[in-house]
C-alpha positions as CSV (number, residue, x, y, z in Angstrom):
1,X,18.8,17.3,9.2
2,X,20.9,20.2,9.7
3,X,24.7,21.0,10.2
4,X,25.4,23.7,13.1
5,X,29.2,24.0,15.0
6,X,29.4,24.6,19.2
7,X,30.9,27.2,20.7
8,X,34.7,25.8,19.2
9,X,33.7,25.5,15.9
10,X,33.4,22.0,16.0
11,X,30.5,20.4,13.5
12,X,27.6,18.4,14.6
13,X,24.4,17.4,13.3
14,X,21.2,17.9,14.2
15,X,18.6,15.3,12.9
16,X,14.7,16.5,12.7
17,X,12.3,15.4,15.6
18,X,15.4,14.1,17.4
19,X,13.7,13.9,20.4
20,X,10.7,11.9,19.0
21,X,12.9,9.1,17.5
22,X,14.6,6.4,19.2
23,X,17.5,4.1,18.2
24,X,17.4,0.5,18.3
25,X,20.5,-1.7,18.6
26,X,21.3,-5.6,18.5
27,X,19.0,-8.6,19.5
28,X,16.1,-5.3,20.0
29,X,16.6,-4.1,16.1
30,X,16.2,-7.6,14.9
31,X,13.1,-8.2,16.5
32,X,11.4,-5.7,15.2
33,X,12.6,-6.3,11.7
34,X,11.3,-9.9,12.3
35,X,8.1,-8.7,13.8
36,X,6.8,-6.5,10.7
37,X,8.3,-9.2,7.8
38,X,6.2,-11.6,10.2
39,X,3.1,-9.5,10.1
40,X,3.1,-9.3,6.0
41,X,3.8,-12.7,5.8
42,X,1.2,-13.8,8.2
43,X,-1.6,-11.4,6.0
44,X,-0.9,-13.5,3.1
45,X,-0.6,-16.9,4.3
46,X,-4.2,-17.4,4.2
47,X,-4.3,-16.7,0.6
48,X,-1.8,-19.5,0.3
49,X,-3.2,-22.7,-2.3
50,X,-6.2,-23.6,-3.9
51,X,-8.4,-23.1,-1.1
52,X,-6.8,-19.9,-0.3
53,X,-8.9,-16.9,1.2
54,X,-9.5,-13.8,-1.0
55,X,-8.5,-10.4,0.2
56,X,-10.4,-6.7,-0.3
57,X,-8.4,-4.2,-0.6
58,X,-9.5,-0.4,-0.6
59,X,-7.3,2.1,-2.2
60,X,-7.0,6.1,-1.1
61,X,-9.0,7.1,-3.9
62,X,-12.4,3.8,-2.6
63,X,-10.8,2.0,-5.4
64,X,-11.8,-1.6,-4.4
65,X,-10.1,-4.6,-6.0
66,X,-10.1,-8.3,-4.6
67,X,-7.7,-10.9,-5.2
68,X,-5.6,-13.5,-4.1
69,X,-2.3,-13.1,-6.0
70,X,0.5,-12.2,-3.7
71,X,2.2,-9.6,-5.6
72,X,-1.0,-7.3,-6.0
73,X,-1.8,-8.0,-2.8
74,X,1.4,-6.2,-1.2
75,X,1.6,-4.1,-3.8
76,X,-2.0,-2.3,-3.0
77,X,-1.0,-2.4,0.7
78,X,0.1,0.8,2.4
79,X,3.1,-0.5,4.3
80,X,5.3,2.4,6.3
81,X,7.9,0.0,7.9
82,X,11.5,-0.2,6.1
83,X,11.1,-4.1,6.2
84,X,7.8,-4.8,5.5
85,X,9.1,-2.8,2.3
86,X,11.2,-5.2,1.3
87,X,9.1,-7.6,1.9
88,X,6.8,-6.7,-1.0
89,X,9.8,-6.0,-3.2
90,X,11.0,-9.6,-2.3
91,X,7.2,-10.2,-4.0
92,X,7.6,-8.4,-6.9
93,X,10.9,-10.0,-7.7
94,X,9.9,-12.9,-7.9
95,X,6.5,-12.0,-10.1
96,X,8.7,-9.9,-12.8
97,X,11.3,-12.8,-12.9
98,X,8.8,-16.5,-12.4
99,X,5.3,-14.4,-12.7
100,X,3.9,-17.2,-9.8
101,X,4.7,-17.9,-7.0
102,X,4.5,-14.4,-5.0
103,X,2.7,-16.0,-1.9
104,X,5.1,-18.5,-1.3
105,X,8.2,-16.7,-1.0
106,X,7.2,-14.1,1.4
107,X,5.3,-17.3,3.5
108,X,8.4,-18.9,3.5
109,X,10.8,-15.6,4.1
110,X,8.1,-14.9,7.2
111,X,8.3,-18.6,8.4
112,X,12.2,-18.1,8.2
113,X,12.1,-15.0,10.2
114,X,10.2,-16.7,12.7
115,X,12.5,-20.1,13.2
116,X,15.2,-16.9,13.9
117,X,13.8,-15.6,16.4
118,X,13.2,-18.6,18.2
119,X,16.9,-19.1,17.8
120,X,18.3,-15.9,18.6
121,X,16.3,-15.8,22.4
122,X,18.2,-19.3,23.1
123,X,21.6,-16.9,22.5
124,X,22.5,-18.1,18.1
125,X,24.5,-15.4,16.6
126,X,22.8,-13.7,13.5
127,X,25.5,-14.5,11.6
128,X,25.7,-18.2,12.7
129,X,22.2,-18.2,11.5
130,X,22.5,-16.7,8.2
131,X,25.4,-19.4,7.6
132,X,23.3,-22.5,8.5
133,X,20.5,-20.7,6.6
134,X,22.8,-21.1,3.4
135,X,24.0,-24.2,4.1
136,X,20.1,-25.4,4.6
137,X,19.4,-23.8,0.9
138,X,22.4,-25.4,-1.1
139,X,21.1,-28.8,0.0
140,X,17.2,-28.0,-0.6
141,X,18.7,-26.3,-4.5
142,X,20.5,-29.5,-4.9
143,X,17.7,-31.9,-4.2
144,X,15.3,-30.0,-6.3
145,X,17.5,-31.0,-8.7
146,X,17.5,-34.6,-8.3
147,X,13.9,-35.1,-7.9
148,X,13.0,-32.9,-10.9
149,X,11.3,-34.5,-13.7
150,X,12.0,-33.1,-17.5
151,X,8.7,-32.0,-19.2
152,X,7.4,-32.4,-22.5
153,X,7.3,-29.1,-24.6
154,X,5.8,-30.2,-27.5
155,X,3.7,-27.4,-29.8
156,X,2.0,-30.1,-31.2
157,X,0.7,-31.8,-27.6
158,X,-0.6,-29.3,-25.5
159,X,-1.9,-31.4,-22.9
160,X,1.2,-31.3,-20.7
161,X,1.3,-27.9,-20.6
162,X,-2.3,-26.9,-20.0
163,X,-1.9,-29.3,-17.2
164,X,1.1,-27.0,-15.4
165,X,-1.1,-24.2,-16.6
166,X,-4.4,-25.7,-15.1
167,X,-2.0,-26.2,-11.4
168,X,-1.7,-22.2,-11.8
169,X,-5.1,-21.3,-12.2
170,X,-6.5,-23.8,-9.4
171,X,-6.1,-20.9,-6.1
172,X,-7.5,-18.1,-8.8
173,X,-10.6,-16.9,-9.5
174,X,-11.4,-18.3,-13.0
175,X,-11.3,-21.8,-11.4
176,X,-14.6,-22.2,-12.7
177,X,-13.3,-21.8,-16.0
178,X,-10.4,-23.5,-15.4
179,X,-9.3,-25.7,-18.5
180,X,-10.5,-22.9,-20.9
181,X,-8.1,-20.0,-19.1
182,X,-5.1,-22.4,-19.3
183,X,-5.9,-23.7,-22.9
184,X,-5.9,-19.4,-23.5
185,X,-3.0,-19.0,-21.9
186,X,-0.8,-22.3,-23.4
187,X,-2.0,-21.3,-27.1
188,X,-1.1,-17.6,-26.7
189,X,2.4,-18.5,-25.7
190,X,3.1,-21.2,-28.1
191,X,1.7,-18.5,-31.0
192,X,4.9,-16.3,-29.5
193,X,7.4,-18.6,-29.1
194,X,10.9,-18.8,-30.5
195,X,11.4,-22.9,-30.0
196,X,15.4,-22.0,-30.9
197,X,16.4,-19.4,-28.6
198,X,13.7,-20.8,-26.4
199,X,12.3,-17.3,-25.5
200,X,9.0,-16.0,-25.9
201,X,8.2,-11.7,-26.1
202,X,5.8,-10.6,-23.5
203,X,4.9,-7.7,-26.2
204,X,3.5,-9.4,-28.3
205,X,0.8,-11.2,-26.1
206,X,-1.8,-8.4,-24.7
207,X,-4.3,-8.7,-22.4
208,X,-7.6,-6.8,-22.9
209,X,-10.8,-6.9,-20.8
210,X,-14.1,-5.5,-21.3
211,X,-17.2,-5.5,-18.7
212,X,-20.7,-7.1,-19.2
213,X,-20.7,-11.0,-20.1
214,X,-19.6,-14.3,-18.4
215,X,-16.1,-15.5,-17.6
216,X,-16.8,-18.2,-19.8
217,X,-17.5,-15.5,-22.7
218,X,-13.6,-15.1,-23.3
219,X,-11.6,-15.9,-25.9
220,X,-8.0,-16.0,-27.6
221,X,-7.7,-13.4,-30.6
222,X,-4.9,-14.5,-33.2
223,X,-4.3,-10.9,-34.0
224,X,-5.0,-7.3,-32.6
225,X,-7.5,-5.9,-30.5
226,X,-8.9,-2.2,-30.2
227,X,-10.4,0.0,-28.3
228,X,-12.1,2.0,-30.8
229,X,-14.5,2.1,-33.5
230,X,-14.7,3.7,-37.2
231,X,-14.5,7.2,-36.8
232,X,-18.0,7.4,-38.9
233,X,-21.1,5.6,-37.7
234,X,-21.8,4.7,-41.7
235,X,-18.8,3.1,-42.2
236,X,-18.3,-0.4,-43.0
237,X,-18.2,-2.6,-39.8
238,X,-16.0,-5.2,-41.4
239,X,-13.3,-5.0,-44.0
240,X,-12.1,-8.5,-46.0
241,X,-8.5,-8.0,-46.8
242,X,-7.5,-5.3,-45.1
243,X,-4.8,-2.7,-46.4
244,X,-3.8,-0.9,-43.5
245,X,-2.0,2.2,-43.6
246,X,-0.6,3.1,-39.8
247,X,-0.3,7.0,-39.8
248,X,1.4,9.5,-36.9
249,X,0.3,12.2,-39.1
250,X,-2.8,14.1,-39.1
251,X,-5.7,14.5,-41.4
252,X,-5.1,18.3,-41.5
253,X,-3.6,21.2,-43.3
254,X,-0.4,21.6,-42.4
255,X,0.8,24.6,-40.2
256,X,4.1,26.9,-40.2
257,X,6.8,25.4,-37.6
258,X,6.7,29.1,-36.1
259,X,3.9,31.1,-34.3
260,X,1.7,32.0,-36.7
261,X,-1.5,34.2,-36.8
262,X,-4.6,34.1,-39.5
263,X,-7.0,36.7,-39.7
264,X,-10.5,36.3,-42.2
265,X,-12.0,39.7,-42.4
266,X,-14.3,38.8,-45.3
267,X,-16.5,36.1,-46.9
268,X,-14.4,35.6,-49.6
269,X,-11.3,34.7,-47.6
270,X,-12.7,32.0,-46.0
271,X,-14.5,30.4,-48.7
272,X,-10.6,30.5,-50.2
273,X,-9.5,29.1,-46.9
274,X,-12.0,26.1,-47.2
275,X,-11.3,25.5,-50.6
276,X,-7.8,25.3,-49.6
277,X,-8.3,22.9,-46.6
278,X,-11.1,20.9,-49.2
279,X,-7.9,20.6,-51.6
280,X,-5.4,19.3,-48.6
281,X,-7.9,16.7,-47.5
282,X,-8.3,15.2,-51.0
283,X,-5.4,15.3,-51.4
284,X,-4.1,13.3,-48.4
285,X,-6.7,10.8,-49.1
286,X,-5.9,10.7,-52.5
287,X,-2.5,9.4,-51.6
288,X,-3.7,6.9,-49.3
289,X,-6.1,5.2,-51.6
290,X,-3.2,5.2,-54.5
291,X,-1.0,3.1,-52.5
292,X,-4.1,0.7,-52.3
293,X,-4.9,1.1,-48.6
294,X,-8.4,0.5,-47.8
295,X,-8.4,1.1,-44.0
296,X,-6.4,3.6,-42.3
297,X,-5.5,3.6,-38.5
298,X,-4.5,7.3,-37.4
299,X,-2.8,8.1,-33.8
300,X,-4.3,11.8,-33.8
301,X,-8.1,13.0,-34.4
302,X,-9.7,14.7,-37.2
303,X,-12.9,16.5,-37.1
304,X,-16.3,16.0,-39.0
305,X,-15.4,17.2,-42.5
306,X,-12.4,15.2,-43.0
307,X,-14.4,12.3,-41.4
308,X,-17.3,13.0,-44.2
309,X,-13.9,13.4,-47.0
310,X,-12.7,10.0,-45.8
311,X,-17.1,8.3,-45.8
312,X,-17.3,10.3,-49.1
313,X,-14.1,8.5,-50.4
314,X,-15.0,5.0,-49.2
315,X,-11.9,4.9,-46.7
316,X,-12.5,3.8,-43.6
317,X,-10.6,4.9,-40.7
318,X,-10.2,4.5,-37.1
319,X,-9.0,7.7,-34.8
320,X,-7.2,8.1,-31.7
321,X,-5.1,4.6,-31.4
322,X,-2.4,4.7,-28.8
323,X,0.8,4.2,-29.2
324,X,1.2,0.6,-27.9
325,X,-1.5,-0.6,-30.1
326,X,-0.7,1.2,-33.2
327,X,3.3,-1.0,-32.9
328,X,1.7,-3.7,-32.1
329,X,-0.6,-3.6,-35.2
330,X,2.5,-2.8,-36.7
331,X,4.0,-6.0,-35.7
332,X,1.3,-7.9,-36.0
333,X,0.1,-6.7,-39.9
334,X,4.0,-6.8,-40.7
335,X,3.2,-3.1,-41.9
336,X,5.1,0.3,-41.0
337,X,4.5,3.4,-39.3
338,X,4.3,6.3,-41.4
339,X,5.5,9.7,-39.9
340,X,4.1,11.7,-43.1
341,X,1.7,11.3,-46.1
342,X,4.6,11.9,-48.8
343,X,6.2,8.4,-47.0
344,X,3.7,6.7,-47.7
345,X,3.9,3.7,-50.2
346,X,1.7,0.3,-51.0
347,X,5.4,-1.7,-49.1
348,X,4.2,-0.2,-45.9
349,X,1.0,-1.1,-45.6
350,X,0.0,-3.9,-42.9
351,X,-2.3,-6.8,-44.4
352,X,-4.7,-9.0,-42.3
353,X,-7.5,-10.9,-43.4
354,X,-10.4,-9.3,-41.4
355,X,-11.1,-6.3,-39.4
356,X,-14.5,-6.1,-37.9
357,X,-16.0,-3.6,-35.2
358,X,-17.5,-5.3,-32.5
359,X,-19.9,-3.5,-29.9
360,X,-21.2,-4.6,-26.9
361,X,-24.9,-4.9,-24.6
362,X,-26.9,-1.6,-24.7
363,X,-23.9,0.7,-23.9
364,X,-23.0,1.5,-27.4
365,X,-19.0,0.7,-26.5
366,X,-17.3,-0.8,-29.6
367,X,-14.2,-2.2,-30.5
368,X,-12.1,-3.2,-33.1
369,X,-11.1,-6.9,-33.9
370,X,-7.8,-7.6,-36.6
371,X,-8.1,-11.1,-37.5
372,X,-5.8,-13.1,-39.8
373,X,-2.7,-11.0,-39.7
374,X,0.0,-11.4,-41.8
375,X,2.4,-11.9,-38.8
376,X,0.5,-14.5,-36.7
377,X,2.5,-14.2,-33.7
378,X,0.8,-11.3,-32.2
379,X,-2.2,-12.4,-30.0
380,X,-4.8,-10.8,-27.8
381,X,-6.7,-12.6,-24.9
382,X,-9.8,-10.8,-24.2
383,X,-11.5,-11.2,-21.0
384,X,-15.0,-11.2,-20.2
385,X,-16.6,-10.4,-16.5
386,X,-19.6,-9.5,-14.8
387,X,-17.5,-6.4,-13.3
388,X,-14.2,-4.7,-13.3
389,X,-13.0,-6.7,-10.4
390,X,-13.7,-9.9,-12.0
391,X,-11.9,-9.0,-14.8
392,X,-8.9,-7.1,-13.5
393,X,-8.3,-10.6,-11.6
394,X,-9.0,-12.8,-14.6
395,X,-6.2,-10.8,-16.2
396,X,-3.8,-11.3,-13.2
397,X,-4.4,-15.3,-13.4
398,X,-3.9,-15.4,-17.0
399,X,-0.3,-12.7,-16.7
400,X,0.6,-15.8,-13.9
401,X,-0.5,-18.8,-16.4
402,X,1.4,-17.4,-18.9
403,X,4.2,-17.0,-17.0
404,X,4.4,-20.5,-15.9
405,X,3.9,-21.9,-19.6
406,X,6.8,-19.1,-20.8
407,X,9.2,-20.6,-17.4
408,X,8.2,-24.4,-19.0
409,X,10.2,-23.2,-22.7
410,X,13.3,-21.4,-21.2
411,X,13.8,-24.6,-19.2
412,X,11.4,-27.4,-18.9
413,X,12.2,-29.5,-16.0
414,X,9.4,-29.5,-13.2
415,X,8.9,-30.5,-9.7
416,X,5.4,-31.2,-7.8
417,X,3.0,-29.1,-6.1
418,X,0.7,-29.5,-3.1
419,X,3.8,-28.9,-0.7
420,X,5.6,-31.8,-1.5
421,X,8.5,-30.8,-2.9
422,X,8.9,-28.6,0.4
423,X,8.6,-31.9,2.1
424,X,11.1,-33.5,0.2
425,X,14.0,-30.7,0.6
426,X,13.2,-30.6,4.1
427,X,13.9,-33.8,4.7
428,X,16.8,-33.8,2.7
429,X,18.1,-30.4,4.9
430,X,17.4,-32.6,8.2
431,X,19.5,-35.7,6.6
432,X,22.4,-33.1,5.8
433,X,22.1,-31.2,9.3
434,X,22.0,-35.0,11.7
435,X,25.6,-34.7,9.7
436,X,26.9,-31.5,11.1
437,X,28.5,-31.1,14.6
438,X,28.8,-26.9,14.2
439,X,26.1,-24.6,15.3
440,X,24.9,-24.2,12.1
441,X,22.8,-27.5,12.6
442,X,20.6,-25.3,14.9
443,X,20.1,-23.4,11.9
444,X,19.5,-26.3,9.1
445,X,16.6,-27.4,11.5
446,X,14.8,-24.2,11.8
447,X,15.2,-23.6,8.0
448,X,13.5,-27.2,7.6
449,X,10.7,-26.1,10.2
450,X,10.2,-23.1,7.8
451,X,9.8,-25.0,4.6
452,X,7.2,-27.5,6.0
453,X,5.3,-24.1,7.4
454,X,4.0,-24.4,3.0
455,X,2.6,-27.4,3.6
456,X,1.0,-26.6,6.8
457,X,-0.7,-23.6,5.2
458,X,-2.2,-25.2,2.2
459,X,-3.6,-27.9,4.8
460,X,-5.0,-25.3,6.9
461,X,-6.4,-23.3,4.2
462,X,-8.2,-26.7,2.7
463,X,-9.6,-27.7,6.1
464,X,-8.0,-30.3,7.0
465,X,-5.9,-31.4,10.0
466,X,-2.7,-29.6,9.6
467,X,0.0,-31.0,11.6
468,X,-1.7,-34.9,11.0
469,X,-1.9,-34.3,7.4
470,X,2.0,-33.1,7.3
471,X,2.9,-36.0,9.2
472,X,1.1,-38.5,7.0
473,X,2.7,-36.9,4.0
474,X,6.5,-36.9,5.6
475,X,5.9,-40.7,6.8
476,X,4.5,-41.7,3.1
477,X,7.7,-40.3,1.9
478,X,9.9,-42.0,3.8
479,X,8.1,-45.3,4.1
480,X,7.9,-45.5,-0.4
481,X,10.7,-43.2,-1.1
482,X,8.5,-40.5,-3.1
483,X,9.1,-37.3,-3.1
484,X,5.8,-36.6,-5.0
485,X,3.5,-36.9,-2.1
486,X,1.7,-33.7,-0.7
487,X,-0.9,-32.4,0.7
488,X,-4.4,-33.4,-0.8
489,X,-6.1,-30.1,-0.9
490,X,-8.8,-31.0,-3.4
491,X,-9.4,-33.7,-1.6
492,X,-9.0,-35.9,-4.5
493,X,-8.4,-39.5,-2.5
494,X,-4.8,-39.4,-3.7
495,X,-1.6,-37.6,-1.6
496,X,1.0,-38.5,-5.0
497,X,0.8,-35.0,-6.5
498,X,2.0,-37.2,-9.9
499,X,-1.2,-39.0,-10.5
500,X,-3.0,-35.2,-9.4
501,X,-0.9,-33.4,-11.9
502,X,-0.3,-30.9,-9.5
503,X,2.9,-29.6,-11.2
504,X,5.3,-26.5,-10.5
505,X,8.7,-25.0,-12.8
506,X,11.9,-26.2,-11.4
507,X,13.0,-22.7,-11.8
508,X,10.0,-21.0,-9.7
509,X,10.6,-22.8,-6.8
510,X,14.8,-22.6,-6.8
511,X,14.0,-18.8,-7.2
512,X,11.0,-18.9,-4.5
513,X,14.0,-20.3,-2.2
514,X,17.1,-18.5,-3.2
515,X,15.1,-15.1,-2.9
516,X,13.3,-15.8,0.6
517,X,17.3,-16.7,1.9
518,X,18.9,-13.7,0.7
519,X,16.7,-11.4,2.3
520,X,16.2,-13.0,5.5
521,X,20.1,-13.1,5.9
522,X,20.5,-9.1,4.8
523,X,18.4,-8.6,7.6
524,X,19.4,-10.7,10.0
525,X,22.7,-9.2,9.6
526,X,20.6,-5.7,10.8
527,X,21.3,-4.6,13.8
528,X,21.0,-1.0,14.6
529,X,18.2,1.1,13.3
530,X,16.5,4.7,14.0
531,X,12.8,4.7,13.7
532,X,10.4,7.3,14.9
533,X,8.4,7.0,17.9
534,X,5.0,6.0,18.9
């Protein structure tokens, strides 16, 4: 874009590839922000439940990965239009805020878009639209409310919560591990949790992976783990109460703060220099081992003759650990991070019970396991899969899992799953909108026709007759006045999602709604756009 004047000096613009780009206006501009939020949404619909379809997704650089989750899904996509943008963002709101529930909400924000269109062509004003679309929401919010059931948090029965957990889990991957991934995820959460404030920090719960056993090969880690090893092969693999000392400083001479130049022009010079670095090591070590440390964690390197100083000196020590892990060893040891060797003292040295290496198949890889920490609450789930892709998803599950157990503390009212309390709002909307004389009943209907689109998917994806299995579940409701009934995707003989356990957080689906309305009314209320041409 440039700024130019005619000939009498008056300013105008001219914008790049003018001539390529045309401008859409009214009912035309909100049809083809309807048709790309339709086409995302429709891509991700048959991922919807727990017969939902994988997808493969190839990145720039071949990198394959396949999952179902909705978020990652979008997020791997290479989407151009402005929309379709927000569509994903709409995603990833909803999986930093709830952690599930990414399919849904851009479902039902696609089904939405859809039930406008249908009632802009018969001549509805956006904003009339957006208005009964608000209207529609309040009522669904409100009887989410009423048929929400309080949930018992309880650290000492788990069962209730692996359940929720377990509901989660079902439309993943590690189904085949089911119970065990949401027994992982419930006990990791209740090690982190602050009952009082009811939070629980994300930080210290971290999720490793490593290729080369089965699913059912992972496990929950009450402390720290590491990817590294001892820095010398003949070093103890395990240590019994373990000292730690956590150092930013490195096992070597120290060097002026300015540029600084060192010439040897004989042998005698640099057998003094030796002896001086020889003096310097032995020293550093020697005030490690006086505070009482017997393992010391180091964030930079140190080459061989330090490493055979540290051997010599029975002091085991691990090299190049990140910065995450060396805080969260720090947290979890309840020891300090030591900047320089003259800090250091036996009050800031982390204790755990066991450190062990571990290693793994015939590829030499190692790692290192801090058991028993002093500070319990840090945890590590380590994940186990035949390949990278296996495991990368395993670790998406779990983050969701986790999630949902972590929504269950802050506030630990549920609702039910399997579409039925989509069901149950939408009939409520329809009650409230047979009420209404305005044009905004037009509205209310279409937003009910969106919410029973959930349903319809999950019955689609499982099989079974859609439209006859919706309509059995809407009729059940009525006829015995339960708003738990669903869809039976497992097939389980029963439709009450109650007696299935089949359970979802009040809060992830109020949020799943609220976020799917506010972006289908911003851009509804769109209605001129520039967009380059075909």
């Amino acid at each position: 874009m440039s700024l130019t004047f005619d000939e009498y000096g008056r300013p105008f613009i001219i914008i790049r590839d003018q001539d390529k780009q045309r401008r859409l206006t009214g009912l035309e501009a909100q049809k083809a922000h309807i048709l790309a939020a339709k086409t995302v949404a429709s891509t991700l619909r048959t991922s919807l439940g727990p017969k939902g379809l994988d997808k493969l997704l190839v990145g720039a650089d071949g990198d394959v990965t396949i999952t179902n989750d909705g978020a990652t899904i979008l997020d791997k996509m290479d989407v151009q239009h402005e929309i379709a943008k927000l569509m994903v963002q709409l995603s990833k709101s909803q999986d930093d805020e709830i952690g599930d529930g990414t399919t849904g909400v851009v479902v039902l924000a696609g089904a939405l878009l859809e039930q406008a269109e249908t009632l802009l062509d018969k001549g509805l004003h956006p904003i009339r639209i957006a208005d009964g679309y608000e209207m529609a929401a309040r009522v669904a919010l409100d009887r989410l409310d009423e048929i929400s059931e309080n949930f018992p948090v309880d650290p000492k029965n788990k069962e209730p919560l692996v359940e929720t957990a377990m509901t989660t889990l079902g439309s993943k991957i590690v189904n085949r591990c089911h119970r065990q991934f949401a027994e992982m995820a419930v006990d990791a959460v209740l090690s982190v949790a602050d009952f009082e404030t009811k939070d629980v920090n994300f930080e210290l719960i971290k999720l490793d992976g490593k290729v080369g056993a089965k699913l059912e090969d992972s496990r929950l880690v009450k402390g720290v783990i590491i990817e590294k090893g001892m820095s010398h092969p003949q070093m103890p693999k395990v240590v019994r109460d373990a000292k730690i000392a956590i150092l930013t400083c490195p096992f070597e001479p120290p060097k002026p703060k300015t540029t600084h130049k060192l010439e040897v022009t004989s042998v005698q010079a640099y057998e003094e220099l030796r002896a001086y670095e020889q003096e310097k090591f032995q020293e550093m070590i020697k005030q490690v081992k006086d505070t009482g440390a017997n393992l010391v964690l180091c964030q930079w390197g140190f080459d061989d003759e330090p490493n055979h100083l540290l051997l010599q000196n029975e002091l085991p020590a691990v090299r190049w650990v990140g910065g995450p892990e060396m805080e969260l060893v720090a947290i979890a040891t309840n020891g300090r991070i030591v900047p320089r060797f003259s800090e250091l003292g036996a009050d800031k040295l982390g204790k755990a019970g066991s450190v062990r290496e571990i290693s793994f198949g015939t590829t030499q890889d190692t790692m290192l396991v801090i058991e028993e920490c002093e500070n319990s609450k840090a945890v590590t789930v380590f994940v186990r899969g035949g390949n990278r892709m296996i495991v990368e998803e395993a670790k998406r599950s779990l983050h969701d899992a986790i999630c949902v157990v972590r929504n269950l503390i802050r506030d630990n009212r549920v609702v039910y799953g399997g579409g039925a309390a989509e069901i149950a709002c939408g009939l409520a909307v329809q009650k409230e909108a047979d009420k209404i004389s305005s044009l905004e009943q037009y509205a209310m209907r279409g937003f009910v026709e969106a919410l029973e689109s959930i349903p319809l998917a999950l019955a689609e994806n499982s099989g079974l007759p859609a439209i006859a299995s919706l309509a059995n579940a809407k009729s059940a409701q009525v006829k015995e006045n339960n708003p738990f009934i669903g869809i039976d995707c497992q097939q389980k003989g029963t439709s009450d999602m109650k007696k299935q356990h089949v359970l979802e957080t009040l809060i992830g689906k109020k949020q799943q709604i609220s976020l799917a309305t506010q972006l289908v009314k911003m851009i509804l209320k769109i209605d001129d756009v520039r967009e380059p041409g075909q």
